[in-house]
N, C-alpha and C positions, 0 to 999 in steps of 0.2 A: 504493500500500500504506500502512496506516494505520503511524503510529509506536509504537512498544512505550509505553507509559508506569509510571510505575510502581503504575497498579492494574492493569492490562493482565492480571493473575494472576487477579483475578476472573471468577467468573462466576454464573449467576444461582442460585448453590448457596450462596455463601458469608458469604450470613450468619445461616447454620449455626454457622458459627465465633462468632458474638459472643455465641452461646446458650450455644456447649462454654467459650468464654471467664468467661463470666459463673456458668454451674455450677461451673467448678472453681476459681474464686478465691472464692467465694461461701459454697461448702460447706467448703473450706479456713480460711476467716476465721471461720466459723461453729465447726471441730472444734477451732482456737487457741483460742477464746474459752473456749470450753467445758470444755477443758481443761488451759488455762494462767492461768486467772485464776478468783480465787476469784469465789464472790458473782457470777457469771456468768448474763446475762442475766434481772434481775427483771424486769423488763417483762414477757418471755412468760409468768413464773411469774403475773403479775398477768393477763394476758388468761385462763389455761387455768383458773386458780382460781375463775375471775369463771362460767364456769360450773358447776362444782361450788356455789357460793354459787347460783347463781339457782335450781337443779334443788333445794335444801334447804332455801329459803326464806327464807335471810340475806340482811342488807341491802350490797347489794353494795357502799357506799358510804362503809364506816367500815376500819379500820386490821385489817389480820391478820400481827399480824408473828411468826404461827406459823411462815406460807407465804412472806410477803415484806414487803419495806417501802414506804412510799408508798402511794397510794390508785387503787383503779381509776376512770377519771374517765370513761369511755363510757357510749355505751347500753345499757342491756337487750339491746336487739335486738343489740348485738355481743357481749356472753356469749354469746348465743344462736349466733351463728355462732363461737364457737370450740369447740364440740361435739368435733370430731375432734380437739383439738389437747391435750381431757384425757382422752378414752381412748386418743390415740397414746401411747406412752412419749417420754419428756422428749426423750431423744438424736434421733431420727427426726423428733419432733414438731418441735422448733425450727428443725432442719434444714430441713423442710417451709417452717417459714412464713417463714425467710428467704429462701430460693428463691422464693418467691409474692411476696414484697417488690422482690427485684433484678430476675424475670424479666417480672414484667407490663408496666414500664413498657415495656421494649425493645420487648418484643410486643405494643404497644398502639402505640405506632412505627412498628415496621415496618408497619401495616396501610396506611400514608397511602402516595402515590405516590414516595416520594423515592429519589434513585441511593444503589446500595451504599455510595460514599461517606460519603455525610450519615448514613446507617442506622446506621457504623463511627463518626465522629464524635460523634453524640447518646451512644451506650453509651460510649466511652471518656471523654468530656467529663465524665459524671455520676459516673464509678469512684469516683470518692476517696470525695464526697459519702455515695452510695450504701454503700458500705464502710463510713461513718461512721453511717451509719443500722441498718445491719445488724447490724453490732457491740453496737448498743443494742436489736437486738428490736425496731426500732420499726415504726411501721404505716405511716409517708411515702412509702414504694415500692408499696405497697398503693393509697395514696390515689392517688398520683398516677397509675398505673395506671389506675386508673377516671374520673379526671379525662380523660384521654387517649382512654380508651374512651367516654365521653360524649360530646366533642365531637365523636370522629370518626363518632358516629353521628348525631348531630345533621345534621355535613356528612350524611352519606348517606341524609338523610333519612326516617330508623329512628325514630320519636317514643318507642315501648315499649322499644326498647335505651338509649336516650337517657335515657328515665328511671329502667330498671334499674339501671345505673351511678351517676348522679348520687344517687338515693334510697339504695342502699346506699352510696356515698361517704358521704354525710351522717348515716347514724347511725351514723357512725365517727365522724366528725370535720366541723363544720358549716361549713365555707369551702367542701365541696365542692357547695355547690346553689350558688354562684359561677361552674359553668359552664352553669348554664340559664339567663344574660344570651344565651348567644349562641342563644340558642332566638328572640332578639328580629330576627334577620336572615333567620329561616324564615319559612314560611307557614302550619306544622303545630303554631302555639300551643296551640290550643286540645286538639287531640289530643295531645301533652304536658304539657298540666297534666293532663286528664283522668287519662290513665295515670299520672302522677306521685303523683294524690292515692289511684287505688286503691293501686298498689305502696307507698306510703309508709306507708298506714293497716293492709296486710297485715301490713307486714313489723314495725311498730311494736306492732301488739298481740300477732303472735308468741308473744313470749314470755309470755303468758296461759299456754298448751300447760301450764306450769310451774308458775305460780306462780298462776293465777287469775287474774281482773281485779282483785280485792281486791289482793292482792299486789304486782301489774302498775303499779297504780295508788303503792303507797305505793315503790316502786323509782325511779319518774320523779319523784315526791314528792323523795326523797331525792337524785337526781342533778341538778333543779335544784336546789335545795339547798346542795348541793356546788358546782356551777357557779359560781352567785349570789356565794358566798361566797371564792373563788379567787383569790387574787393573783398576780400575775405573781410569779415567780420572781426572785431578786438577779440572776441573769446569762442572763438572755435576749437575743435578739438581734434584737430589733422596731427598726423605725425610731423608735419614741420611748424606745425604749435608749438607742438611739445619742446622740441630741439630751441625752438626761437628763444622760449621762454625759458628755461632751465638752463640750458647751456648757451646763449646768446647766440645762436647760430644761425647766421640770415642768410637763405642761399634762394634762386627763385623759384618760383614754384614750378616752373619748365625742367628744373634740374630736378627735382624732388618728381617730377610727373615722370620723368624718361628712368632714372633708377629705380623707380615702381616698377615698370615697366618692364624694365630688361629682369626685376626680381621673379614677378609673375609668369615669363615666360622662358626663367629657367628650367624647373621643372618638366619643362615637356620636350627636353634631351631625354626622357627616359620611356622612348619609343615602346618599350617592350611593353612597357606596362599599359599603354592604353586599352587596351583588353580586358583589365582588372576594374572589376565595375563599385569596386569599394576605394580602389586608388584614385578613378574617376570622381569619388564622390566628395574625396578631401580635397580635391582641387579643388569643386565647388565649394568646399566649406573655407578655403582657402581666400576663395576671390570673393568671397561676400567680406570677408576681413579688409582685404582689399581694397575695396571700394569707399571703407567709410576712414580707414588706415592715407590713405593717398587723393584726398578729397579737399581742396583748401577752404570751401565752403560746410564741412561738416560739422553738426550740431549737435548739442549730447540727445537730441530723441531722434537723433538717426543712430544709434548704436543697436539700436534694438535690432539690426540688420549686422551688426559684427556678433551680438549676442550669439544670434540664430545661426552664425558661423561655428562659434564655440562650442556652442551647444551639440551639432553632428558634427563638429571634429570628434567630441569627447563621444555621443556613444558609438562612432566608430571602432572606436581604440578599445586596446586592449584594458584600459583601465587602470594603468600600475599604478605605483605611488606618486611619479610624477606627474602622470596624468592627472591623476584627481588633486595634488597643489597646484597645479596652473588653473585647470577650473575653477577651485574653490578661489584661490588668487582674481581671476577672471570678476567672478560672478560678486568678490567684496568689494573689491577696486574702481571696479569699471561699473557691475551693476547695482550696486549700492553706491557710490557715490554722492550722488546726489539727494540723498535722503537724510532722516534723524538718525541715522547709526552712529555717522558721524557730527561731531558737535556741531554747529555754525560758525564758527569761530575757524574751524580746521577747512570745514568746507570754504569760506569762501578769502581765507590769508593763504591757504595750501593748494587743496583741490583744484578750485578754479584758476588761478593765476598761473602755476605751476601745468595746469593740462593734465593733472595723473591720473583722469580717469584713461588716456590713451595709453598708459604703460602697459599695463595688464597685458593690454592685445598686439602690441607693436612684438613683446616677449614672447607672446604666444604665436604671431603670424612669424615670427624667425625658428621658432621652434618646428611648427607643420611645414615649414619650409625647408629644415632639415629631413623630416622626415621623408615626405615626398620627395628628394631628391638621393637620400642614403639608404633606408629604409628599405630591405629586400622581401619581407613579407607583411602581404595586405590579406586579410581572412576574407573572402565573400561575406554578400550580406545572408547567403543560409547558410553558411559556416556560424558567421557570430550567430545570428537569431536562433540556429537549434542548439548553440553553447547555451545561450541566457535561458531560452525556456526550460532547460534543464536543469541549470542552476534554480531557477525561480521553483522550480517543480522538487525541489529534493527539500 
């Protein structure tokens, strides 16, 4: 007779429970925000305005501080898809899109083969993170969602889903064509760029519908523009933050862009392995680090997107001791941070100014980067999963 353990209570129903989990702390933190804090939530006001402005022919790109402050800094094509979000009313509407924030990733998760376990740990690991993103309205949980949703179509060799995702990822936010590197360990290139350039070229001129091509034209006109002209922020949280700030090291962001770069596509000297669909999958957990690691615009509730990185590096691994101090290191440093754990005092003479919440993962992204580069074995994912359920089963 098998021994009780203590998931022993599962079964293949429950995780049900990380979805009721995730609605009701979600929508919760959502009706606090809303209605415990002034000035609540400009971000969405900026996404739902941004098509009111496209549908009138305003330049989406300059200051409305009728409606809100700061500047919409997306594509056309994303006014375009927040349609529903200015004829829903504010209360429902936000509610809405913070729920499509929190819930995609998990459900872009669950789709891969991993035990209830690992499915409980991803969603708990990312809470705080997540929490912190939501609370700001932002779109991180969105993106990562499709990031998530790309590559696991990519694995299942879906070239048309593959690039649905990745093309709408990206005219959100452009780190997400980042995961069509891993289109490079398929066979079905060609049929993914294809689809990629019709779906890209559809959904881009879109918003014409609106504004015309004349229009169309001076909109993208105007958001590079904006782009071009963009400075990173006093307190972001890139790895040449950290360096600036700590070590005085002022180098430009062009230099700091292209050694990301040559970093990322070290790794894929090691031909042999692209075959291995669990080595395949650290790279993905790799380049979501990535992207928030070599981003000069990065904000602490985009981490929730380095989290979700850390999170399937760790239950990939074997789990040693070092494994689980970098995690646990990960998840006080970087995902606590910004909370009561640490005093206010530490938080904002240390934490902030110093950039430590990017330590954790800058350690951690040279660590997976050892590994995938030295590293001679990688367990399948039914090797690990009929390891775990057997551990969990004894």
């Amino acid at each position: 007779m098998k021994k009780t353990g203590k998931f022993c209570c599962f079964n293949r129903y429950d995780q049900r429970w990380i979805y009721v989990l995730y609605l009701l702390v979600f929508t919760l933190a959502t009706l606090h925000k809303l209605f415990l804090t002034e000035g609540s939530f400009n971000n969405f006001d900026i996404f739902r305005y941004s098509f009111a402005h496209l549908i009138n022919g305003d330049n989406l790109y300059v200051h409305y501080p009728e409606h809100y402050f700061d500047l919409f800094k997306y594509s056309p094509s994303f006014a375009m898809f927040m349609a529903p979000f200015w004829y829903l009313p504010r209360l429902p509407g936000v509610i809405i899109w913070n729920l499509i924030n929190a819930l995609l990733p998990v459900y872009a998760l669950n789709q891969f083969n991993l035990t209830l376990k690992q499915k409980w740990f991803f969603a708990l690991f990312i809470l705080i993170e997540m929490l912190t993103s939501v609370q700001n309205a932002q779109s991180n949980g969105l993106m990562l969602g499709l990031m998530i949703l790309g590559y696991h179509a990519i694995e299942k060799g879906k070239a048309g889903s593959a690039a649905i995702a990745i093309i709408v990822g990206f005219v959100i936010k452009i780190f997400a064509l980042g995961v069509s590197i891993l289109v490079l360990f398929k066979p079905f290139k060609l049929q993914f760029t294809l689809w990629s350039m019709l779906i890209g070229i559809v959904i881009l001129i879109s918003p014409a519908v609106f504004t015309g091509f004349g229009g169309l034209f001076d909109q993208y006109a105007s958001w590079i523009h904006l782009l071009a002209n963009d400075t990173a922020i006093a307190l972001n949280f890139s790895i040449m933050s950290f360096f600036e700030r700590t070590l005085n090291l002022v180098l430009p962001n062009s230099i700091w862009l292209v050694s990301g770069l040559l970093l990322l596509f070290l790794p894929l000297i090691r031909i042999s392995y692209y075959s291995n669909e669990r080595w395949r999958m650290n790279y993905f957990a790799l380049l979501l680090l990535w992207v928030v690691l070599f981003n000069h615009k990065t904000e602490s509730p985009t981490f929730v997107i380095a989290m979700a990185g850390a999170a399937i590096w760790y239950i990939l691994s074997e789990q040693s001791k070092v494994h689980k101090i970098l995690i646990v290191i990960v998840f006080i440093f970087t995902g606590l941070a910004a909370t009561d754990i640490f005093p206010y005092t530490v938080r904002e003479n240390f934490i902030k100014p110093f950039a430590i919440k990017v330590l954790p993962c800058i350690i951690l992204f040279f660590f997976m980067l050892y590994e995938m580069l030295f590293k001679k074995h990688f367990k399948s994912f039914s090797e690990r999963k009929t390891m775990l359920m057997k551990h969990e089963s004894e």
